[in-house]
C-alpha positions in Angstrom: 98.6 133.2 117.1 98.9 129.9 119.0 101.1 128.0 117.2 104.6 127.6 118.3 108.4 127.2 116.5 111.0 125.5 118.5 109.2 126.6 121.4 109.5 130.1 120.5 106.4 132.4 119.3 107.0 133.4 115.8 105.3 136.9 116.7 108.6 137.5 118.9 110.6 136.9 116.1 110.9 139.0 112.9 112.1 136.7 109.9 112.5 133.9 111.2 112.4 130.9 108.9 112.0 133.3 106.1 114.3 131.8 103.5 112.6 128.8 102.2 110.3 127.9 105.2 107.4 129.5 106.5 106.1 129.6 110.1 102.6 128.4 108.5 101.1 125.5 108.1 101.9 122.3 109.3 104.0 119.7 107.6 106.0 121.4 105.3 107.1 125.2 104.4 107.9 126.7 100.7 110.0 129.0 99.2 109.2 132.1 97.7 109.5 130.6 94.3 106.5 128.0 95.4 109.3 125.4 96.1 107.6 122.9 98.7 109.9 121.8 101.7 109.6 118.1 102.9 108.4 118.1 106.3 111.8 116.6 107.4 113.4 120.4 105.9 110.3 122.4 107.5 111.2 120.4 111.3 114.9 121.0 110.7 114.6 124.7 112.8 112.3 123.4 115.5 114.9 120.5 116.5 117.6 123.1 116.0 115.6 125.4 118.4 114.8 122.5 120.8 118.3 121.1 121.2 120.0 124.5 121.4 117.9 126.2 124.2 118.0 124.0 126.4 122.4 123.1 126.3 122.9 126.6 126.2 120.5 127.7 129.1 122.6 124.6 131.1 125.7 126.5 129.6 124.1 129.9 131.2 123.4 128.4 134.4 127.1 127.6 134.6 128.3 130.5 133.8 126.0 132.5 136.3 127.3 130.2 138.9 130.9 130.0 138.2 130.9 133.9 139.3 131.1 132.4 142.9 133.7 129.8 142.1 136.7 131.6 143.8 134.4 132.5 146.8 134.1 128.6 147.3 137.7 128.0 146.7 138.4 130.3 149.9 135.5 128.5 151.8 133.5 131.3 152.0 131.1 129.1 151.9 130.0 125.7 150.4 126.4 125.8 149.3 124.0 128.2 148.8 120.5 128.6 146.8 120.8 129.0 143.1 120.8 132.2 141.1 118.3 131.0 138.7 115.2 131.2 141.2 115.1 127.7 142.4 117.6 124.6 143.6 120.7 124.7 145.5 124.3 125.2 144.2 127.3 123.3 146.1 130.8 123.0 145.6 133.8 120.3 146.8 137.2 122.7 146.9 138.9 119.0 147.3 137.8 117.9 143.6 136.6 121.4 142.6 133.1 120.1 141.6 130.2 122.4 141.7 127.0 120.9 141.3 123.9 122.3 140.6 120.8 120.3 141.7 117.1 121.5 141.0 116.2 118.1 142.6 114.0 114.7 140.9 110.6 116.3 141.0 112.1 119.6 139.8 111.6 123.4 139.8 110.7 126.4 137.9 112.9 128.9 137.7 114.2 132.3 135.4 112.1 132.7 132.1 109.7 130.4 133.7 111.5 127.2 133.1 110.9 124.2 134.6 114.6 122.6 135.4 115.2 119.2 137.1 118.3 116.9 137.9 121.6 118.0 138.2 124.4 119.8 136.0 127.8 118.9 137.4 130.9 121.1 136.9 134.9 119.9 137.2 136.8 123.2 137.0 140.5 122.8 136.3 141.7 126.4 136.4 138.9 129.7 137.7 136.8 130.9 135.1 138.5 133.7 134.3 142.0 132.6 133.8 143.3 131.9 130.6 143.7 128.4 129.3 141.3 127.3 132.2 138.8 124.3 130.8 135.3 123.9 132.4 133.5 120.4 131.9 129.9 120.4 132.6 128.0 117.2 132.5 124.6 116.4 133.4 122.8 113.4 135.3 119.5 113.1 135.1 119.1 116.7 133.8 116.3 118.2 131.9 114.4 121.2 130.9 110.4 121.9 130.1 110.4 118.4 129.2 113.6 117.6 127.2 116.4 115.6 129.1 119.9 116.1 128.5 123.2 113.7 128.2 126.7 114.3 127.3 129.4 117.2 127.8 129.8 120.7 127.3 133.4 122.0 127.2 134.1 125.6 128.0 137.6 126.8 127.7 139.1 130.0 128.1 140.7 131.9 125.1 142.1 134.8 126.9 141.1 138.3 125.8 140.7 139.4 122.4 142.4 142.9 121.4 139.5 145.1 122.8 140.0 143.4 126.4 137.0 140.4 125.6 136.9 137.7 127.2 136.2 134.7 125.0 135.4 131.2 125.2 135.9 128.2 123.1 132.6 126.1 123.6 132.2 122.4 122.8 129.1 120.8 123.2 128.5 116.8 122.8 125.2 115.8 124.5 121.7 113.5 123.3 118.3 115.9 123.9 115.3 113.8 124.1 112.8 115.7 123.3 109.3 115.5 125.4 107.5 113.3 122.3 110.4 110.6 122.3 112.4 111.8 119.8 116.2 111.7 120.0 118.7 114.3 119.1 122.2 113.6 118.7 124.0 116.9 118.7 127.6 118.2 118.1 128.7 121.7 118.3 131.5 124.1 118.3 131.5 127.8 119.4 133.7 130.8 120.4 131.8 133.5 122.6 132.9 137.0 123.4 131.8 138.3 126.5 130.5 141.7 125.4 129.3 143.8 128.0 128.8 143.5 132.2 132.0 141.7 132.8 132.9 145.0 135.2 129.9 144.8 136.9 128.8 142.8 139.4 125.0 142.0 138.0 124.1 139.6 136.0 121.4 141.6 134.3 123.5 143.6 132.6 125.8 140.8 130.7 125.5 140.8 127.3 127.2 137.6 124.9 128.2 137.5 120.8 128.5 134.3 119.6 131.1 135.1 116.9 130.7 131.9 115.1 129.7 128.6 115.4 128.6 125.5 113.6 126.5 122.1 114.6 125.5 118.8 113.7 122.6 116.9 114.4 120.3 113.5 113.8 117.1 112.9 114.6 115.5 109.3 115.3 112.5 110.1 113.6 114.7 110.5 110.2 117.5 107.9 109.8 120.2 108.1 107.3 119.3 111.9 106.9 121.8 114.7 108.5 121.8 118.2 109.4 124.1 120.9 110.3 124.2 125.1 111.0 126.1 128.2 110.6 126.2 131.1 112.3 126.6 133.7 109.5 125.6 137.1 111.6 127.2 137.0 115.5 124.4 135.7 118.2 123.6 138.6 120.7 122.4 137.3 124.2 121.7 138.7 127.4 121.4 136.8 130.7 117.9 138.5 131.5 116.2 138.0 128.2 114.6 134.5 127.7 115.5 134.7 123.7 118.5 135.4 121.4 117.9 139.0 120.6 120.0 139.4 116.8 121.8 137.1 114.7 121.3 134.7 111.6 122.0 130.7 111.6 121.8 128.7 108.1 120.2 125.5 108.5 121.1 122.6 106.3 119.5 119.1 105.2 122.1 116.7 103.7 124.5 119.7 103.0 121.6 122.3 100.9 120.5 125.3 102.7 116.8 125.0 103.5 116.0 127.1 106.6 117.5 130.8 107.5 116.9 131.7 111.1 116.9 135.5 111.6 116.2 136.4 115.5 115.7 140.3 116.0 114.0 140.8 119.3 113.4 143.9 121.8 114.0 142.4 125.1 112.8 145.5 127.9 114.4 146.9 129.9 117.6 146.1 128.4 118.2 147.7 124.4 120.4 146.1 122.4 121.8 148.6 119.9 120.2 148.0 116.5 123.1 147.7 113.7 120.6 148.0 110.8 119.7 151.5 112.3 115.8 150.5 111.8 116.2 149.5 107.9 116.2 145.6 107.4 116.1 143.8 104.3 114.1 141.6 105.3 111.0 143.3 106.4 109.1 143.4 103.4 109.2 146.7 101.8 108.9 148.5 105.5 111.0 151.3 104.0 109.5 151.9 101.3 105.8 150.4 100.9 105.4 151.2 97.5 108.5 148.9 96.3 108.5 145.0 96.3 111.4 142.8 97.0 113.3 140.9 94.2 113.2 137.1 94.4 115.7 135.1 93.9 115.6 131.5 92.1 116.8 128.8 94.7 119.9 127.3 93.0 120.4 123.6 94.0 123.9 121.9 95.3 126.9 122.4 93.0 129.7 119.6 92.2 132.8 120.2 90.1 136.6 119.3 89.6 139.8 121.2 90.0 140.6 122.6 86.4 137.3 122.9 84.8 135.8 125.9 83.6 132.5 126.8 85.6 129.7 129.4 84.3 126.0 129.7 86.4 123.9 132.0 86.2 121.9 133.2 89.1 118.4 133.3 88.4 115.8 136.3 90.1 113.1 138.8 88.9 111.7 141.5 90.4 107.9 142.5 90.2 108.9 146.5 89.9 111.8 145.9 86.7 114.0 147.6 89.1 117.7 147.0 88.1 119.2 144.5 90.1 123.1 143.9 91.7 124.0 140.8 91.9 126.9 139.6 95.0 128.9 137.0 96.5 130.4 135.4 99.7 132.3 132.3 100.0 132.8 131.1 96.6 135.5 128.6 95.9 138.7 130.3 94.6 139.3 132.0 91.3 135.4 132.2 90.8 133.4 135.0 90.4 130.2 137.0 90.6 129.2 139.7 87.7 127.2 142.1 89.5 124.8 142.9 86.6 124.0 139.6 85.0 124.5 137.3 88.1 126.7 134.8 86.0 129.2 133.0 88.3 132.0 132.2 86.1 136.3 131.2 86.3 138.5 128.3 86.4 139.1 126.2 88.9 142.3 125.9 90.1 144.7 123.0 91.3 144.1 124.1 94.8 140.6 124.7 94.9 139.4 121.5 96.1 136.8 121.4 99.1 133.1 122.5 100.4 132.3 125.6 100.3 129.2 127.6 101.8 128.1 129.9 99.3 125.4 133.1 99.8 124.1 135.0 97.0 122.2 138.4 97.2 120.5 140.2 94.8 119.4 143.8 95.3 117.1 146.0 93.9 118.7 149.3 96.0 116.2 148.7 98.6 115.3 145.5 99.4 117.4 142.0 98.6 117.0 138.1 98.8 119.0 135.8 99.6 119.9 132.0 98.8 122.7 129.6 100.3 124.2 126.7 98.8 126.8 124.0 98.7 129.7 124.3 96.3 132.1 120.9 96.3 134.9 121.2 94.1 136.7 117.1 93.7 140.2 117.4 93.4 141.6 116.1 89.8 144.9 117.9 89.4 147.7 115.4 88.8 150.2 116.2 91.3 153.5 118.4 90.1 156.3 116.0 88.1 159.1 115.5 90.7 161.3 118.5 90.4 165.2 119.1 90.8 166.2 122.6 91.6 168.7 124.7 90.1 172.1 125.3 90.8 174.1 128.7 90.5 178.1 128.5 90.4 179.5 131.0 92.6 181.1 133.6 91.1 183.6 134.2 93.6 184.5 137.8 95.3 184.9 140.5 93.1 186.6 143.7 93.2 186.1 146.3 91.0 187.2 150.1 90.6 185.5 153.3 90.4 184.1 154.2 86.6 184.6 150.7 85.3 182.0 148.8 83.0 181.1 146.1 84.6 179.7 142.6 82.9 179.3 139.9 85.0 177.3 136.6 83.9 176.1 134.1 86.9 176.1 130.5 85.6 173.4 128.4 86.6 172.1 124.9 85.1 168.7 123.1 85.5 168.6 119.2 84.7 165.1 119.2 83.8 166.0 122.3 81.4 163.0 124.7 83.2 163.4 127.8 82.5 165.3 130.2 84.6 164.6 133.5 86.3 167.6 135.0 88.0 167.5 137.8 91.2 170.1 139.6 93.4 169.9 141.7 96.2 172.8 143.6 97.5 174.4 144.9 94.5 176.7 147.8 93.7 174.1 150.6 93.2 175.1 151.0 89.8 174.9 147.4 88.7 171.6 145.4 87.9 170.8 141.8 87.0 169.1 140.6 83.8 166.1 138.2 84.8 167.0 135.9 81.6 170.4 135.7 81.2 171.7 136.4 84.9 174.2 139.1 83.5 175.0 141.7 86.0 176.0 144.7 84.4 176.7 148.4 84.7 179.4 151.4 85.1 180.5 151.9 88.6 180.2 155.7 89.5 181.2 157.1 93.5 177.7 155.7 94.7 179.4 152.1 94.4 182.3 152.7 96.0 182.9 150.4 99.3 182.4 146.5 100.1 178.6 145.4 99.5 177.1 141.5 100.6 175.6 140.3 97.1 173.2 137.3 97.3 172.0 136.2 94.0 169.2 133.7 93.6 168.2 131.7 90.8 164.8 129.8 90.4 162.7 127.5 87.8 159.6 128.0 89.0 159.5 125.3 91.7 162.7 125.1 93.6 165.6 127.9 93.8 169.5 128.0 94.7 172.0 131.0 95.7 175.1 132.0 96.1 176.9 135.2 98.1 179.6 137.0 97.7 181.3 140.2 98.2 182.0 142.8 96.0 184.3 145.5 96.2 184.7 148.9 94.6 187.6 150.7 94.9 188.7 154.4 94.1 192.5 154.1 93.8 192.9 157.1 91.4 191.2 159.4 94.1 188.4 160.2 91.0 186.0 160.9 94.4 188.2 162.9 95.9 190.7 162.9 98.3 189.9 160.5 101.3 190.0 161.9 104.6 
């Protein structure tokens, strides 16, 4: 099978593309329902694919670089070939500038790329320090064709609480693309560095991009936008030419169309399979005999803060299994009934926003999957100005041993809310009625000595308090004598 995706050979992918697009054909993908994709949608991953490689194999170079960093800080030495199989590495300690220059006519290199230009790098603290910001930039710079403009800003997060390095990654750059067409591209990353940071190698480094997100145009469609989401962690290693797990939601003007699902075996180096050899998404692998449910695409969703919202998730399944229905990033107070698929609740005052939401329906073995934009407008009226409360301090109080105690707290409310009253501190034998404020008991020897008494009062919205101290005394000895 000639025929290529972003560059990359579908047969060393498994699933990728396989929400509503298809690797086949040309022009255009469809869903499972028979929905046909606009040849704008079925591009989307392939300019995704084209743009990403090649800023994050510059971002790789860097990094393999930047090991050295501290060696040409010392003067150990200022130049030296690069690590990538071709070109020269140099470094200024006065500006701390490394460049990395696989000359006009170019090079190929690791992975069998050809690499030309230069990729510039200002370091402002060493790669490993904390807080340290790396700002790569590129002149003249390209890859297998596709030339490269703009920034890339690494900076150093620290270590995360298993002793990770991570890095916060932002990426602003123009890709022109070997047939003319122009990328703009905008993304934002944080990276954990995974495994090999203790070794020396390179081969053994492994990467997890924990999330991300990007944003991109493409000349040949004006006025139209897209965007992805990393909803499964990226794996990468240095030595293997492709991402090896991971999923990424592509979207066209805000509706899902594309889900990229990378699973590769990269030899020699295994990456340990989380799905312990069962995947949703291989087509009935597990079990032959049983077909996958399909799910009905759902389009965009727009409501309002207070309205009432019931959809029903559509799918059908070939066998009559029984089907569960599920859930993720629904906008607040809504949710999913796992046996009809009806998404249902009011919205609430603070539920305004745009929210990414992923459906799965399950027949026990296999599932599918849809995505889809949920925009809720705001249309609350904002609060009525409030005034709060105000308690009257009761003053201190002393009481004695076996007394019945009633004490009311006086507040008042000039909007006449309704008021709930609360203390902390009390004598242990007293309480305080939430309506009426009363506080109220018989003192018995738990109660005796001086207790701090806060009492609060609220209508809702605002609150007041008071403290004071109460004593309880025992001046008939009815606790016994005192020592």
């Amino acid at each position: 099978m000639d025929k290529k995706v972003g560059g990359v050979f579908p047969s060393v992918l498994f699933g990728i593309l396989f929400l509503l697009a298809g690797c086949g054909g040309s022009g255009g993908g469809s869903s499972d329902s028979g929905e046909s994709l606009s040849s704008v949608e079925s591009g989307s991953a392939a300019d995704y694919d084209a743009a990403d490689t090649v800023l994050s194999d510059a971002g790789d170079i860097v990094d393999e670089e930047a090991i050295d960093e501290t060696g040409f800080q010392k003067g150990l030495f200022s130049s030296r070939p690069a690590r990538t199989g071709c070109g020269t590495v140099t470094f200024d300690p006065a500006t701390s500038t490394m460049t990395v220059d696989f000359g006009a006519e170019g090079c190929k290199g690791r992975h069998g790329r050809n690499r030309q230009g230069k990729i510039e790098v200002q370091f402002n603290g060493k790669y490993k320090e904390e807080g340290s910001v790396i700002t790569i930039t590129f002149s003249n710079y390209g890859m297998d064709g596709r030339q490269v403009e703009g920034t890339r800003t690494i900076t150093n997060l620290g270590r995360n609480e298993a002793g990770l390095l991570l890095h916060h990654i932002v990426t602003e750059a123009t890709v022109t693309l070997a047939d003319g067409v122009i990328i703009e591209w905008l993304s934002e990353r944080t990276r954990e560095w995974t495994e090999g940071e203790e070794t020396p190698e390179r081969e053994d480094d492994v990467y997890t991009i924990l999330e991300g997100i990007s944003h991109w145009t493409n000349s040949n469609d004006p006025g139209e936008t897209f965007s992805s989401e990393i909803t499964e962690p990226i794996i990468i290693t240095v030595e293997c030419k492709f991402k090896l797990r991971g999923i990424v939601l592509i979207l066209h003007n805000g509706k899902v169309v594309v889900k990229v699902k990378y699973k590769v075996t990269c030899e020699p180096h295994e990456v340990e399979d989380d799905d312990e050899g069962d995947d949703d998404d291989d087509d009935g692998e597990d079990d032959p005999s049983n077909r996958a449910p399909v799910i009905t695409p759902l389009p965009s969703q727009t409501d309002a803060e207070g309205e009432t919202v019931s959809l029903q998730v559509e799918a059908t399944d070939s066998d009559d299994d029984a089907l569960t229905f599920s859930a993720e990033g629904l906008p607040p107070d809504l949710t999913i009934d796992a046996a009809t698929g009806v998404i249902s609740g009011t919205l609430s005052c603070e539920s305004a926003g745009s929210y990414l939401v992923i459906v799965t329906v399950s027949d026990g073995i296999e599932s599918a999957t849809d995505a889809f934009l949920w925009e809720v407008a705001e249309a609350c009226d904002p609060p009525p100005s409030n005034s709060p409360p105000e308690i009257t301090d009761p003053g201190d109080q002393t009481s004695q041993m076996g007394e019945s105690e009633t004490l009311p707290i006086i507040a008042t409310d000039s909007d006449g809310d309704a008021l709930t009253f609360s203390a902390e501190g009390l004598p242990p034998d007293l309480t305080i009625d939430a309506v009426t404020g009363v506080i109220s008991g018989t003192l018995s020897c738990l109660s005796l000595g001086e207790h701090g008494v806060t009492v609060t009062v609220s209508d809702g919205f605002a609150e007041d308090t008071t403290s004071f101290t109460w004593s309880v005394q025992d001046v008939e000895f009815l606790c016994g004598n005192p020592v």
